[in-house]
MARPA-151610 format. One record per residue (C-alpha): residue number from 1; x, y, z. Coordinates in steps of 0.02 Angstrom, whole numbers, plus 50000, padded with zeros to 5 digits. Layout:
# residues N
+-----+-------+-------+-------+
: num :    c1 :    c2 :    c3 :
+-----+-------+-------+-------+
: NUM :     X :     Y :     Z :
...
+-----+-------+-------+-------+
# end
This chain:
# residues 329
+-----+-------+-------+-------+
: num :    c1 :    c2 :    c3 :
+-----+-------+-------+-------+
:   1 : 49499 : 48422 : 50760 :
:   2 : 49668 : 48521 : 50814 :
:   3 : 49637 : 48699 : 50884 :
:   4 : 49710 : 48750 : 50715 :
:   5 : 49564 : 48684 : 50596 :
:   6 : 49440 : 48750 : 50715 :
:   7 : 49334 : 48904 : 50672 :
:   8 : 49424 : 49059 : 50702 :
:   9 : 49264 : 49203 : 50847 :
:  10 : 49274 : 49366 : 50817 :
:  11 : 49211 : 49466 : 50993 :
:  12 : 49154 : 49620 : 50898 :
:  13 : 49027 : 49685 : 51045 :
:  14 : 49011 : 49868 : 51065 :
:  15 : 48855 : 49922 : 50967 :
:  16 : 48864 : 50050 : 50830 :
:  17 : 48977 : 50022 : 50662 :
:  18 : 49140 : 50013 : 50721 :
:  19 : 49195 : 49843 : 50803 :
:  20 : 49077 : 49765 : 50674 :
:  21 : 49185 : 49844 : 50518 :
:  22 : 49346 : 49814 : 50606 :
:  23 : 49290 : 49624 : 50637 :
:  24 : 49236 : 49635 : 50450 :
:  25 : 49386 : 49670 : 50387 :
:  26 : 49489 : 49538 : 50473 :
:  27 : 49361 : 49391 : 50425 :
:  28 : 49349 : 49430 : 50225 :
:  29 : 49540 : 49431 : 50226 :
:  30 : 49531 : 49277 : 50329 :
:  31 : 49394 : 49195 : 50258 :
:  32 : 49459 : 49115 : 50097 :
:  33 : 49582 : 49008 : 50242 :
:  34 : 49484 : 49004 : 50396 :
:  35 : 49312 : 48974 : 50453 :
:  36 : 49281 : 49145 : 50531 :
:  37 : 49116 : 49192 : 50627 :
:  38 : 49080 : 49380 : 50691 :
:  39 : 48981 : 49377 : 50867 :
:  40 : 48903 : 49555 : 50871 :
:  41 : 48757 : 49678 : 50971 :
:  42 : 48771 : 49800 : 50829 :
:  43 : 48606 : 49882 : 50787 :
:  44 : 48665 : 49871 : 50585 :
:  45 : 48703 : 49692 : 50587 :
:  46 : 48553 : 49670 : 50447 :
:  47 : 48633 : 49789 : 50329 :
:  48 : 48802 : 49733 : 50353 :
:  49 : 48742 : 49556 : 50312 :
:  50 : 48629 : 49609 : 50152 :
:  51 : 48807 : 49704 : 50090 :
:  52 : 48919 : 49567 : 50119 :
:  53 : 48805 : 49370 : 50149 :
:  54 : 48976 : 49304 : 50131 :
:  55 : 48995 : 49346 : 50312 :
:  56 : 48961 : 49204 : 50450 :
:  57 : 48876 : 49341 : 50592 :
:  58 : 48801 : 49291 : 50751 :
:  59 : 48688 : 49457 : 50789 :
:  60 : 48643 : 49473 : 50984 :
:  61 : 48466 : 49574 : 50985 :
:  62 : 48507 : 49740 : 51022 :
:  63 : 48365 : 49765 : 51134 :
:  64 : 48421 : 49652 : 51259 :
:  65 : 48467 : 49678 : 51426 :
:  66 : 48662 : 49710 : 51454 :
:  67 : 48654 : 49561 : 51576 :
:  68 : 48566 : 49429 : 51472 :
:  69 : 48672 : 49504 : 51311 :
:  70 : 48843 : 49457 : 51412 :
:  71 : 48756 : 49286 : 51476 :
:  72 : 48722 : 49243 : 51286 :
:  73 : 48887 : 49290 : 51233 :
:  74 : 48981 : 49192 : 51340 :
:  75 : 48846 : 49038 : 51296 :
:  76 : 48878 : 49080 : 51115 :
:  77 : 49089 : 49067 : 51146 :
:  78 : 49064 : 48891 : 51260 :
:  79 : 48977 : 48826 : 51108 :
:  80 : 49075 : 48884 : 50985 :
:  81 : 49227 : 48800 : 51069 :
:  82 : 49341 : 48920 : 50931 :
:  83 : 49513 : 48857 : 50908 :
:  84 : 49545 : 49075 : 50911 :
:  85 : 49456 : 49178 : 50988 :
:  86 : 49490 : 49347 : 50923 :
:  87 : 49414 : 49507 : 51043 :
:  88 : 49406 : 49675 : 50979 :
:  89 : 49445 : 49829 : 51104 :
:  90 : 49394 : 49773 : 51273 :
:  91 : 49514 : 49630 : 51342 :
:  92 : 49362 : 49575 : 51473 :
:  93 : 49238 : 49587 : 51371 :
:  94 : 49092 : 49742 : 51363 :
:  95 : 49037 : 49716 : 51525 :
:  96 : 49177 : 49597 : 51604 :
:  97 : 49091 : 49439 : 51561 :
:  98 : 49237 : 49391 : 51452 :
:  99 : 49363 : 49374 : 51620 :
: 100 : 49328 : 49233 : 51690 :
: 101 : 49294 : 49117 : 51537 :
: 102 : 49450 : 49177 : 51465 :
: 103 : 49581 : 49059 : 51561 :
: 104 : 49437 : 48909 : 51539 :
: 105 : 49431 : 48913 : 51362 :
: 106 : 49574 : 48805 : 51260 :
: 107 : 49596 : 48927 : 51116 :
: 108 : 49722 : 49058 : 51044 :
: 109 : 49698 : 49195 : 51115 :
: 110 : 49705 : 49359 : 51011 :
: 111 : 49657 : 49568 : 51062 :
: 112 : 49610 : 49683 : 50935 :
: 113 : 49682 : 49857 : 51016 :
: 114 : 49623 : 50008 : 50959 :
: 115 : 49659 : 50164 : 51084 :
: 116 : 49575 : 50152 : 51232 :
: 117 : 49568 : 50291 : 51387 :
: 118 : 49693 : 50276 : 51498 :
: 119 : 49592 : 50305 : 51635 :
: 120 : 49489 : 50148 : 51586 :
: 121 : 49657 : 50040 : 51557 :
: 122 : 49720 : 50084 : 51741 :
: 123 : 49549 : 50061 : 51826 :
: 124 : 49522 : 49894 : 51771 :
: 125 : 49716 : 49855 : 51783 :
: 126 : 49711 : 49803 : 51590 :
: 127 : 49894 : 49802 : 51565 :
: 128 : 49954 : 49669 : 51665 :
: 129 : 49789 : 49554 : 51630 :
: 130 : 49823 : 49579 : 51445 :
: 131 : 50008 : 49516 : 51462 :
: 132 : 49943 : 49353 : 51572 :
: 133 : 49791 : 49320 : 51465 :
: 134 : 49844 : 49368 : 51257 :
: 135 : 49932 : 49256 : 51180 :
: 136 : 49929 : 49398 : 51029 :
: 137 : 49911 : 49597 : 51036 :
: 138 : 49876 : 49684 : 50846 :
: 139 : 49882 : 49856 : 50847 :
: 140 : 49792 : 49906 : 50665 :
: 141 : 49885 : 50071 : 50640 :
: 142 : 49857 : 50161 : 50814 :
: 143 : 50051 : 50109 : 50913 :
: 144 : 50073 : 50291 : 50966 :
: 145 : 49909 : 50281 : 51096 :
: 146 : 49901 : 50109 : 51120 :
: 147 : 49912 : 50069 : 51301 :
: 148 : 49972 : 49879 : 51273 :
: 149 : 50118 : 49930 : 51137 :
: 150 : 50259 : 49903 : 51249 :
: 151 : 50196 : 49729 : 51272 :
: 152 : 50326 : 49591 : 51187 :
: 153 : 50168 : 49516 : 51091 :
: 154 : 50084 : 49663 : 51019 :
: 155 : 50124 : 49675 : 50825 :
: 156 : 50086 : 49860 : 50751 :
: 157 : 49985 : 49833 : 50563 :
: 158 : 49925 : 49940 : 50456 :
: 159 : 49752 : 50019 : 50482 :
: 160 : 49619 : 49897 : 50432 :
: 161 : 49507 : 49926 : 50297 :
: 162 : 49343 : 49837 : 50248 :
: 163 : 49407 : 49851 : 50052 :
: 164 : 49544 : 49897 : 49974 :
: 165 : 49535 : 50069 : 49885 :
: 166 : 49536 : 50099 : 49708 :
: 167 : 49671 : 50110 : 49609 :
: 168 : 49612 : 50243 : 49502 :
: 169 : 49490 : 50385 : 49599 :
: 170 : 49318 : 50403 : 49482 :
: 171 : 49280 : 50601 : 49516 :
: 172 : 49119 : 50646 : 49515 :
: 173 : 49060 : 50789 : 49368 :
: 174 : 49028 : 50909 : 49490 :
: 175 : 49115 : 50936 : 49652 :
: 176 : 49033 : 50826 : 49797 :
: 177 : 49060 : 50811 : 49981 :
: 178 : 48997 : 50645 : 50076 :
: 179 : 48945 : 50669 : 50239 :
: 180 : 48973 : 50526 : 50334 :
: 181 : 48824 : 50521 : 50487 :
: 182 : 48920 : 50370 : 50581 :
: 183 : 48912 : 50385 : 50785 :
: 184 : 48752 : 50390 : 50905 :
: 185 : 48577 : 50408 : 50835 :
: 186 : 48551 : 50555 : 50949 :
: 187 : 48691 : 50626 : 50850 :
: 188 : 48628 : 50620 : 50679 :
: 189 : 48562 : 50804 : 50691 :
: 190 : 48722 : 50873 : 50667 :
: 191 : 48742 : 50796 : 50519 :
: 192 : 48598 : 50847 : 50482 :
: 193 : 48630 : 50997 : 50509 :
: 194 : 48774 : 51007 : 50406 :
: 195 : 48700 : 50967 : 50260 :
: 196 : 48585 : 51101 : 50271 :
: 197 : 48717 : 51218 : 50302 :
: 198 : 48811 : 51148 : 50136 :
: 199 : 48643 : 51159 : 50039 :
: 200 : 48646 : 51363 : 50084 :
: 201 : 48820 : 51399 : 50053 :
: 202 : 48830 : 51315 : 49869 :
: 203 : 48674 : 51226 : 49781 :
: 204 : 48791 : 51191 : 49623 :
: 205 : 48890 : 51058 : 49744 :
: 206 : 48825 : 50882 : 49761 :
: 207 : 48811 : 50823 : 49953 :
: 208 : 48800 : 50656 : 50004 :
: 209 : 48750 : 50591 : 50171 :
: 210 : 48763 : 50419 : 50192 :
: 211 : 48670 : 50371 : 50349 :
: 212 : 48581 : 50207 : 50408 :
: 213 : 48411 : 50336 : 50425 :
: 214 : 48395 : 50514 : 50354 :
: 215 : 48450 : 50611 : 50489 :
: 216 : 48339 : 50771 : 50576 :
: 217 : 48350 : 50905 : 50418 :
: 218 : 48447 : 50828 : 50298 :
: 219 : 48341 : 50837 : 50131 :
: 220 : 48299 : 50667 : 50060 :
: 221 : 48358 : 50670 : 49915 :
: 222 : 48523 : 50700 : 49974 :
: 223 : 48530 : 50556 : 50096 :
: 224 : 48613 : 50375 : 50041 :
: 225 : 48589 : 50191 : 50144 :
: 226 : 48740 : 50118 : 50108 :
: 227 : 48871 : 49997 : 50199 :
: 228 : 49016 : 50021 : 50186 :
: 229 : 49027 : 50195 : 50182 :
: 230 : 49204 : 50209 : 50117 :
: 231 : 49131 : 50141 : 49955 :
: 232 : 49102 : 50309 : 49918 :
: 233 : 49239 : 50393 : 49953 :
: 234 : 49342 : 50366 : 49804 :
: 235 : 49208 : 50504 : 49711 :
: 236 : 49217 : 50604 : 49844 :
: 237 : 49317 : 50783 : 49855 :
: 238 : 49299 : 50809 : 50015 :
: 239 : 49226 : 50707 : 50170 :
: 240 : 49134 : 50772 : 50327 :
: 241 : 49136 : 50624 : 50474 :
: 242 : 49168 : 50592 : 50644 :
: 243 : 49335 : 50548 : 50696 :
: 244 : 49307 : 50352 : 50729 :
: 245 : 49450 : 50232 : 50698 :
: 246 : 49377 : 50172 : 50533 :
: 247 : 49315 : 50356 : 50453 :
: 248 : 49486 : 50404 : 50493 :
: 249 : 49585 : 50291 : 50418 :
: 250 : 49488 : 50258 : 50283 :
: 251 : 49496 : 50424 : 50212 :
: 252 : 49652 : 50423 : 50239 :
: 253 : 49694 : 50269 : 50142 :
: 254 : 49578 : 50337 : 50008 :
: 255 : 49682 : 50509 : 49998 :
: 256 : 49517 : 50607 : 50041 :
: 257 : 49524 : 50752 : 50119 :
: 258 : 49425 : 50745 : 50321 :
: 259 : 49323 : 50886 : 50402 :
: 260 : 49315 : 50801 : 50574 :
: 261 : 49216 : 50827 : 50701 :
: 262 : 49290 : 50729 : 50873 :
: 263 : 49106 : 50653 : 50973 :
: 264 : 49157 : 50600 : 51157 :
: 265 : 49174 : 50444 : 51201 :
: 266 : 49177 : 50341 : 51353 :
: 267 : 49324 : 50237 : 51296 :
: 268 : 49375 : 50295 : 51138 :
: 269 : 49464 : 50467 : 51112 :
: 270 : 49442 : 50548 : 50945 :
: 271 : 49503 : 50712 : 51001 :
: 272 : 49670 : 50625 : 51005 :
: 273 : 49643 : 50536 : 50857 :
: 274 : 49579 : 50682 : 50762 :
: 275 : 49763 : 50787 : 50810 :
: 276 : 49877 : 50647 : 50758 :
: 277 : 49785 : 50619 : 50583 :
: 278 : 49790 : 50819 : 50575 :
: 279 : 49976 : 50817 : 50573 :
: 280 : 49998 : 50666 : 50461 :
: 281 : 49864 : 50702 : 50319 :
: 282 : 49725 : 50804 : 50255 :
: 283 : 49624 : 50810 : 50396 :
: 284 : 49542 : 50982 : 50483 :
: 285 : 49445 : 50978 : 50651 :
: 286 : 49277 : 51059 : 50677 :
: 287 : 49148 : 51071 : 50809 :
: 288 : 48984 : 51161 : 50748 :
: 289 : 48892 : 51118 : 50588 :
: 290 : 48918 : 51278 : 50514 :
: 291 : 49094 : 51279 : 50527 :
: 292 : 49114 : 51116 : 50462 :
: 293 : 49022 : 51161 : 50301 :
: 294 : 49135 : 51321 : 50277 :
: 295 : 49288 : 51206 : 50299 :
: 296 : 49230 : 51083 : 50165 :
: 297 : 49180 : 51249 : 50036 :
: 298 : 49363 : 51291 : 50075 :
: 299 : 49431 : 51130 : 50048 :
: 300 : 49342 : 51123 : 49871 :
: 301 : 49453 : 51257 : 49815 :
: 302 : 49614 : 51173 : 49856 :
: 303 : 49571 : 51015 : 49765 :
: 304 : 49681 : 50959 : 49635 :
: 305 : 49648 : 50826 : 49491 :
: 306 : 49699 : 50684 : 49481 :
: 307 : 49740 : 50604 : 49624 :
: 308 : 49901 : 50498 : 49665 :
: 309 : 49879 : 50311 : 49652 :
: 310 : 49836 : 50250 : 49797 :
: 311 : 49980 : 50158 : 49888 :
: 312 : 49907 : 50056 : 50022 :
: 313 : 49924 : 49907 : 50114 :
: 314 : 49781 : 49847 : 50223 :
: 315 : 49830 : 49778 : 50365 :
: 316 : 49696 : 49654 : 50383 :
: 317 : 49789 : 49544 : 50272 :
: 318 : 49959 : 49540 : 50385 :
: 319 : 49833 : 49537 : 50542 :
: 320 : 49784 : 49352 : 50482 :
: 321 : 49938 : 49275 : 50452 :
: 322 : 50011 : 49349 : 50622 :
: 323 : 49851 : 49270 : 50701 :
: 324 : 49915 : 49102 : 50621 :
: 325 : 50085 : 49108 : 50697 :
: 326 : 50014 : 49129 : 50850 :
: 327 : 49911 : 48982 : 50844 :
: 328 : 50039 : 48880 : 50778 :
: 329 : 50149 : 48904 : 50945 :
+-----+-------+-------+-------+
# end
């Protein structure tokens, strides 16, 4: 079988929703060409999969040791033998297990870059191993931070998004805010939080916080399992998240206004993020719970009705047939 008929590995390691989302997105806009398969540690792999069973997902038990997860990774990739091998965010791998097997493996080679810390790039010495390793750089939406952009194989898309948003925006009868509890587990009290603070202020607005458990004082009733979260957005007037790359973007593709509240990150920066979506779209940055449910009672009042259509393109769909240049070289 050629390396281009051969199934297409998606490194999505990195716990929590985002990698998995991102990865996601590229393999249902790949899918209907490619046989795509998503190798991930995420804790949420089980409600991904029950959303979407169209997805081919290798789930590495979260539980496990970080040296026996990067052992069974690397076992999964040798077995695999992927004619692409497509790695999201880390260019070694989550722990560096990725380096070595890297120039072993006959496959096209492909990095997924969303912003990293530069301190992280430099450390490791990421750009030049990048340039000698990827035979393809995409860069879904984030070229001004992206520390491999000068590179004369990264291609800038547009942000990736796990569906396309609606044309048409279905308001809700009453004004509602989603809170989106993404991030940490050990964060989920803010958003908690928040939603108490929301409940006080205005008990004639609906709140929504969509959550993979009901986080520390959030009322019940007001919390929603669901995957993907952006599914909601389209009823939403205002949304109250963290400022990940896929909350970001996807209310921003979605033409929903953001309360965001930046969580640190070892190699991600949403404080950056947060600033350049600030000065592009509807987006307002917040640190305490209160002040983030004042922000979103303000933002009520600006609303307007209707919405604009929504004009976007999701990159995921230009990501793939880049990816199939590249392997046809």
């Amino acid at each position: 079988m050629s390396a281009s008929g051969r199934r297409w590995l998606i490194y999505a390691l990195g716990g929590g929703w985002g990698h998995l989302t991102r990865a996601a997105s590229l393999a249902r806009a790949a899918q209907s060409r490619h046989r795509v398969r998503v190798l991930t540690n995420s804790p949420y792999v089980t409600q991904v999969a029950k959303a979407m069973p169209e997805l081919d997902l290798i789930a590495l038990d979260p539980s496990l040791t970080a040296a026996t997860a990067r052992s069974y990774a690397v076992r999964q990739i040798e077995a695999a033998d992927p004619g692409c091998l497509i790695v999201d965010t880390f260019p070694r791998g989550l722990g560096g297990e990725l380096a070595n097997l890297l120039g072993s493996i006959k496959a096209t080679k492909v990095l997924i870059h969303r912003d990293l810390n530069p301190h992280y790039v430099e450390e490791a010495e990421l750009h030049e191993f990048v340039r000698s390793t990827y035979d393809l750089v995409l860069i879904p939406g984030e070229d001004e931070a992206g520390a491999f952009a000068d590179l004369h194989k990264a291609v800038v898309t547009e942000p990736w998004l796990i569906r396309d948003p609606p044309q048409n925006h279905q308001r809700a009868g009453q004004p509602r805010i989603v809170v989106c509890a993404s991030g940490n587990s050990d964060e989920l009290h803010w958003y908690g939080a928040v939603v108490a603070c929301l409940r006080e202020l205005d008990t004639r607005v609906e709140v929504r916080c969509v959550a993979p458990t009901c986080p520390p004082g959030c009322p019940p009733e007001c919390w929603v399992q669901h995957w993907p979260a952006a599914d909601l957005y389209s009823s939403a007037d205002v949304v109250i998240g963290s400022a990940g790359y896929n909350t970001i973007h996807e209310c921003m593709a979605h033409q929903v206004p953001l309360i965001a509240h930046p969580w640190p990150r070892k190699y991600d920066r949403q404080w950056l993020r947060a600033s350049r979506a600030a000065k592009r779209g509807s987006v307002t940055i917040v640190e305490d719970p209160g002040e983030a449910a004042e922000a979103a009672m303000r933002q009520l009042t600006q609303v307007t009705s209707p919405r604009c259509a929504v004009d976007f393109q999701n990159g995921a769909i230009s990501a793939v047939l880049w990816i199939e240049q590249a392997a046809a070289v």
